[in-house]
N, C-alpha and C positions, 0 to 999 in steps of 0.2 A: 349580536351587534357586530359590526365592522368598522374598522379605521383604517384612514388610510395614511402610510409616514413617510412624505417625498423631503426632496432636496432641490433647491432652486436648482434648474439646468436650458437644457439645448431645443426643447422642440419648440416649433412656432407658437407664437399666440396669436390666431387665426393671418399665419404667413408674417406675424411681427416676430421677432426677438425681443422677448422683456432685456431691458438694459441692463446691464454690468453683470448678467446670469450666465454663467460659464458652463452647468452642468446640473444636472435634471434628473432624479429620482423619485420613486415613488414604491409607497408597500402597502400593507395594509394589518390591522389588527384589531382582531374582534375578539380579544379574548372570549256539482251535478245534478246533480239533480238535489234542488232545495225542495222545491214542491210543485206540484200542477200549477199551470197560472188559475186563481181562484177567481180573480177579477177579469170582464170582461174589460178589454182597453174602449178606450172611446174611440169613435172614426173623427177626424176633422170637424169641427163643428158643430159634433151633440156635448149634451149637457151629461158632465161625469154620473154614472151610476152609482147607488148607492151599494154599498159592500154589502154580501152576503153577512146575515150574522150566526149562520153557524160554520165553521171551518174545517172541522174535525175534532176527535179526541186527541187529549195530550199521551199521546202511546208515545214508543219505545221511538217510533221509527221519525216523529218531530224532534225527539232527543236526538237521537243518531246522525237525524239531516243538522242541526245546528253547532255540535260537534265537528261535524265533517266540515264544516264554512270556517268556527270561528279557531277552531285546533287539528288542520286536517290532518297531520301525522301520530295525533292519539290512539292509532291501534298499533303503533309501530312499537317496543320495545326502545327503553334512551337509546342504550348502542346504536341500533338500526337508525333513529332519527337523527345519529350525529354523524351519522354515515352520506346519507338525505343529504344534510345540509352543508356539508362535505363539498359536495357533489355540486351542490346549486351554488358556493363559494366559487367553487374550480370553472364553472361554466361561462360566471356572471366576469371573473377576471379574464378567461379567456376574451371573451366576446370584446371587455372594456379593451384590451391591448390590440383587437383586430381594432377598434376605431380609431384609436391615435395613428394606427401604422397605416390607414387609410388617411389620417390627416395630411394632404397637401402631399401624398407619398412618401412619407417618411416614415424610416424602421425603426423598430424599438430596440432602443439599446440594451444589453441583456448589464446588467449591474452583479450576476449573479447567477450560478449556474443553473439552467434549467433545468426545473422541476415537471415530469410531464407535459412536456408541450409549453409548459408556463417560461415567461421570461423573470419571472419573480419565484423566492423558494416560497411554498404554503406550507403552512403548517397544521399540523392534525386541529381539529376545536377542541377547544378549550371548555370541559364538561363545566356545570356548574352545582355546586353545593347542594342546593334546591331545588326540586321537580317538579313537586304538586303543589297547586294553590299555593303558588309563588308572590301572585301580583299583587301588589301595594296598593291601587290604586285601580278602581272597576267604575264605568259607567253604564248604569242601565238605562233603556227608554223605557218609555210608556207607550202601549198599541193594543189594536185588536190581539188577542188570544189566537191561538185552533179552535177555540170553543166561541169568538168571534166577543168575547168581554173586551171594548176598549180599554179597561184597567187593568191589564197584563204588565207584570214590569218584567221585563229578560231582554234578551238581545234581536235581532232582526232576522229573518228570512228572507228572501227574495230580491226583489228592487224595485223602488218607487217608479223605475220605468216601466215596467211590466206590469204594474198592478199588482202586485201579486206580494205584497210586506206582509208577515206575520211574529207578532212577536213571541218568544217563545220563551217560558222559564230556565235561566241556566243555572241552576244549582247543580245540576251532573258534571258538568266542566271542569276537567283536572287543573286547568290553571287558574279556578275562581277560591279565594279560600272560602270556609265555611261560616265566616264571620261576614263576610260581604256578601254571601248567596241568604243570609238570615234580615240581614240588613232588608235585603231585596222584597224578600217574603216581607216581612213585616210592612214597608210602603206598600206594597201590594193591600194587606189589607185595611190600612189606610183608606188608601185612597177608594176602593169598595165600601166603605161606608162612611164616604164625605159626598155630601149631597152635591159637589161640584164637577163638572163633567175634566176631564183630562184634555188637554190642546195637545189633536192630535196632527191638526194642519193649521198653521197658523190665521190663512182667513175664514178658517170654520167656527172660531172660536175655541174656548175651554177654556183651563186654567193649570194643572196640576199636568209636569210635566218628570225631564229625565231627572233621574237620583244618580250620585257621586260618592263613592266610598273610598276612604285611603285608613288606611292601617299601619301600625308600625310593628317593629320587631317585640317591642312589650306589648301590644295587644290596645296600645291604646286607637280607638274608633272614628275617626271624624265622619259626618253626612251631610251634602251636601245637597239639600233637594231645590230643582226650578222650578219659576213661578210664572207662569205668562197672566200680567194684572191686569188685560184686558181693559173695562172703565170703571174698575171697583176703587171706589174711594181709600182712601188712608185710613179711614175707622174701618172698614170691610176687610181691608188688606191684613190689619192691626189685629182680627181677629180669626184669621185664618189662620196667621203665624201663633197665637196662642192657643190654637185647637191643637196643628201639629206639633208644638212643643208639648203641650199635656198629653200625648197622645204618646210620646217617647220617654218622657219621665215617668209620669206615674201610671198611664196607659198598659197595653198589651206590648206596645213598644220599647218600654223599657225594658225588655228581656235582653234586648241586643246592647246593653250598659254601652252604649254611646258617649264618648268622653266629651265632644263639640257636638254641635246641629247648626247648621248654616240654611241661609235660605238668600236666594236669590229671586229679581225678578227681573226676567229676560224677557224681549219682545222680537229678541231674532235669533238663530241658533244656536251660538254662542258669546260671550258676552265678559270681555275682561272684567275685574274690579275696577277698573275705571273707569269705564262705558258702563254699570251697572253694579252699585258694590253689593259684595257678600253681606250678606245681614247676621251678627251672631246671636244667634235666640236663646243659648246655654251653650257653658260647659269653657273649656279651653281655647283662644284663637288659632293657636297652631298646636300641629305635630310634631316629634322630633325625633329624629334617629339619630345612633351611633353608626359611625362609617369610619375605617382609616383612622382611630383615635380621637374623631372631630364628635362633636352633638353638632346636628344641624336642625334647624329651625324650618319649616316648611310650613307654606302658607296655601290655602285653599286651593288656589290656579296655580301655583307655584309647578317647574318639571323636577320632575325626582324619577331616575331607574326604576321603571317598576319590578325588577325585581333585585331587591337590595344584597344582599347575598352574589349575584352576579355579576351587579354594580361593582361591588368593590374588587373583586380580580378583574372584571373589566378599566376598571381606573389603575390597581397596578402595573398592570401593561402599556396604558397608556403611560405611567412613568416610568416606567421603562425605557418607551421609545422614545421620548422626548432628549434623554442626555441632557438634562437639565444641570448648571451649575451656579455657583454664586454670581458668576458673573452673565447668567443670563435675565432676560427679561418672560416672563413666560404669558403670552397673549390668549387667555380665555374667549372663546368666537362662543357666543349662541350659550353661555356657562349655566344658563338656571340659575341655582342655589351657592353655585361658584366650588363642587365639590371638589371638581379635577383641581383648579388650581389652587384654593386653600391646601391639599392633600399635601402639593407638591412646595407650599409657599417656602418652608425651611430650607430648601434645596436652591431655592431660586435666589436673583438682587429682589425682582420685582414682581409681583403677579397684576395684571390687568384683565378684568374681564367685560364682559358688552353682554345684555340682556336685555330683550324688548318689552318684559314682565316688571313691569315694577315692583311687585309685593316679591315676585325671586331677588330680584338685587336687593331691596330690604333684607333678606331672607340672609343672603348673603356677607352684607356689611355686619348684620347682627351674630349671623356665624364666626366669622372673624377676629370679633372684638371680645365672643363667649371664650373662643379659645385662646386667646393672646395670641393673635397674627395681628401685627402690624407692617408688613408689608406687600399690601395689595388695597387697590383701589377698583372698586364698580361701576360700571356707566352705565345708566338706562337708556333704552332708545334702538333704532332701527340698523347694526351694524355696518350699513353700506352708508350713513351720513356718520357714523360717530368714526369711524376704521382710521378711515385718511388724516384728520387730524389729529388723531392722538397719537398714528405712527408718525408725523412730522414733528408733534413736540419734545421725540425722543431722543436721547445724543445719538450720533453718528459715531457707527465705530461699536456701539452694542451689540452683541448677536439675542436676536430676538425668535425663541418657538413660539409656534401659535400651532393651537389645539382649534378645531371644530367641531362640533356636535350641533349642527342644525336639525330643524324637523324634516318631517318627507318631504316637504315641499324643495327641501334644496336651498342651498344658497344665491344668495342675490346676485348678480353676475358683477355689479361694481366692489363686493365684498371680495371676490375673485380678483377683479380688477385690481383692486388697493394690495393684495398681498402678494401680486406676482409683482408692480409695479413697486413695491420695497424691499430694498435688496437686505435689508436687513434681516430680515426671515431667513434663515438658513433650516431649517426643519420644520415640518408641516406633519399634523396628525389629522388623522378627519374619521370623525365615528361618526356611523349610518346603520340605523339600524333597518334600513332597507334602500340597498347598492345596486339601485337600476334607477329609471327615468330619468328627474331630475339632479340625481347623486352621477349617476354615470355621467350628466351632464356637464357637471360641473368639474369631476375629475379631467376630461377630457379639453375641456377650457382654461384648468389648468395646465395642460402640455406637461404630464407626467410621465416618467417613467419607473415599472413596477420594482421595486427593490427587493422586500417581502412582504408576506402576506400570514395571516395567523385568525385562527378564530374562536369567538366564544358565545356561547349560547347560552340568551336573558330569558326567552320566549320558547318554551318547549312548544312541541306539538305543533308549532306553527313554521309556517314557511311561506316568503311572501319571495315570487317568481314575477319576471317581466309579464305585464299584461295580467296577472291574476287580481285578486279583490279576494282575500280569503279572511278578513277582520271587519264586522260591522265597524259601523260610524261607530257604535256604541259602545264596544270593545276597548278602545283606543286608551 
């Protein structure tokens, strides 16, 4: 993960001066070949081919290609990969502070003495607790095999543009646990002996689609499998979801003691509980972890660090850097389940967070009230409508931190807007768990300058580079 922790200052906002902003910092802290194309592409105007059904054996070298895509630094030794990523830290800051110093020709003011070339100090990464079969939380698809079975469940090869998608079983994958590579297996054979074909393109038809695993530090299970219902009636539907529940309780499936089973039915890729709710067919609604003293409550869609262990020295850092006190306000951007700023709410006046998940802001409030925090408030909604007004209902004269942790896609540029444009923010954190595209965009919009920099590593084996794709869709 990466954060980045500025201080209102000097450089333009695209040739503007944000108003009454005297001085301007910024840091940061985190504590090939897949396969032959198998498909012929179509020319302009024929009609798509039907896929080969056979693709090959599931040998060593489908393992090794899918490895190499979804964990490509998995033959590397930890050392060596914190060395990597080291490296792809130093590169990715270098690059960010050549673009501000290219902004409108201005130089980056060094706040700090230079580290290597750097105008910001970096700091070594930050190892984490946990290495194998880390992640909380796994999505599989469903696809042709090597062996060309549409009912394959593992992760992806290739790319829908090429032709050329295989889905491949990941149960070898050091950052998959053994509980969710079982999980997998077992829909797998599910779905091979349900007379219903798998939706493997949505105007092709099918039914039986991706599966969702999240786990907790006790081992409790949630599954969360998709349904595209095509025009099967509510008596049809009613009794698909009681196959697949008998099929996990007293079935073959119950091997993998499943604590919930969810079932959803989606008719586009993906699909909040609002657009489409989770259905519970058994067991518990949510999962819960211990993090920072807190139980937190997690809900199906809900974001959670996937790897929790990580999570939490990545969250102490970020209080760290925040210098939080009683008389601060501390502004949660993008908060999930609200864990940075519940962690920190003792420290704080106030905690406010923003979430566009409604079942996490639930998640949240209910977090809150388990632990005896009462002071902090949630807002559901889109941060760049909810931002502006709730920073004007606040007194003047407060000094206010705001934390981010947006997705990849980056922040809204008005979300930007609203927090350069109040000057009340004097500190700024921003966790990205991939510091290029639309992240580097955004830093640079905000007219930062680098302070320090620190890193820590959620995601072994993986390394995501400007211009790379090295995590299926499926992965995520």
């Amino acid at each position: 993960m990466v954060g980045l922790f500025s201080k209102p200052g000097l450089l333009p906002w695209y040739a503007r001066n944000p108003p009454g902003w005297s001085q301007l910092f910024l840091g940061t802290v985190c504590k090939g070949d897949f396969t032959r194309v198998i498909a012929t592409k179509c020319q302009k105007g024929q009609k798509s081919q039907k896929k080969p059904s056979h693709l090959g054996p599931l040998d060593g070298s489908w393992q090794e290609r899918l490895a190499d895509v979804v964990t490509p630094l998995w033959r590397l030794s930890y050392e060596e990969q914190l060395k990597v990523k080291f490296a792809a830290q130093k590169k990715i800051l270098q690059r960010l502070e050549s673009y501000i110093q290219m902004l409108n020709g201005v130089s980056v003011t060094t706040a700090v003495p230079k580290s290597e070339r750097l105008s910001c100090l970096l700091h070594p990464i930050i190892p984490s607790p946990v290495i194998n079969g880390y992640r909380n939380k796994s999505t599989f698809s469903v696809n042709r095999g090597p062996d060309g079975n549409p009912k394959t469940v593992g992760f992806y090869l290739g790319t829908w543009r090429d032709g050329n998608v295989v889905c491949v079983q990941s149960n070898h994958l050091k950052n998959i646990p053994e509980k969710h590579s079982q999980v997998a297996q077992y829909y797998e054979v599910f779905l091979r002996q349900s007379p219903l074909e798998p939706c493997l393109v949505f105007h092709e038809g099918g039914y039986w689609r991706e599966l969702t695993v999240r786990t907790n530090s006790q081992g409790h299970t949630m599954a969360i499998i998709t349904f595209h219902p095509q025009k099967l009636s509510q008596e049809e539907l009613h009794v698909q979801k009681e196959i697949v529940k008998e099929f996990f309780i007293r079935g073959p499936g119950a091997a993998c003691g499943l604590t919930s089973l969810y079932f959803q039915e989606s008719t586009m890729t993906r699909c909040s509980h609002q657009q489409s709710p989770y259905q519970l067919l058994f067991g518990e609604p949510y999962i819960f972890e211990e993090l920072l003293s807190l139980k937190i409550r997690i809900s199906p869609d809900a974001f959670f660090q996937i790897n929790t262990a990580g999570a939490e020295m990545l969250y102490r850092t970020v209080g760290e850097l925040t210098g939080v006190n009683s008389d601060t306000i501390l502004l949660d951007i993008c908060c999930g389940t609200g864990v940075i700023g519940l962690s920190l709410a003792q420290h704080t006046s106030r905690v406010l967070g923003i979430e566009l998940v409604e079942q996490a802001v639930e998640d949240a409030r209910w977090t809150a009230a388990f632990n005896g925090i009462t002071n902090s408030e949630f807002h559901t909604g889109q941060a760049e409508k909810i931002l502006p007004g709730l920073l004007k209902s606040k007194e003047d004269g407060q000094s206010i931190v705001a934390v981010v942790n947006p997705a990849r896609a980056g922040l809204h540029y008005k979300v930007i807007q609203a927090i350069r444009n109040f000057r009340a923010i004097h500190t700024l954190v921003f966790v990205s768990c991939k510091l290029h595209g639309e992240s580097t965009r955004n830093v640079i919009e905000r007219s930062l300058i680098l302070l320090e920099c620190s890193g820590m590593v959620s995601a072994h084996y993986s390394l995501h580079l400007p211009g790379s794709s090295n995590s299926p869709a499926s992965a995520s």
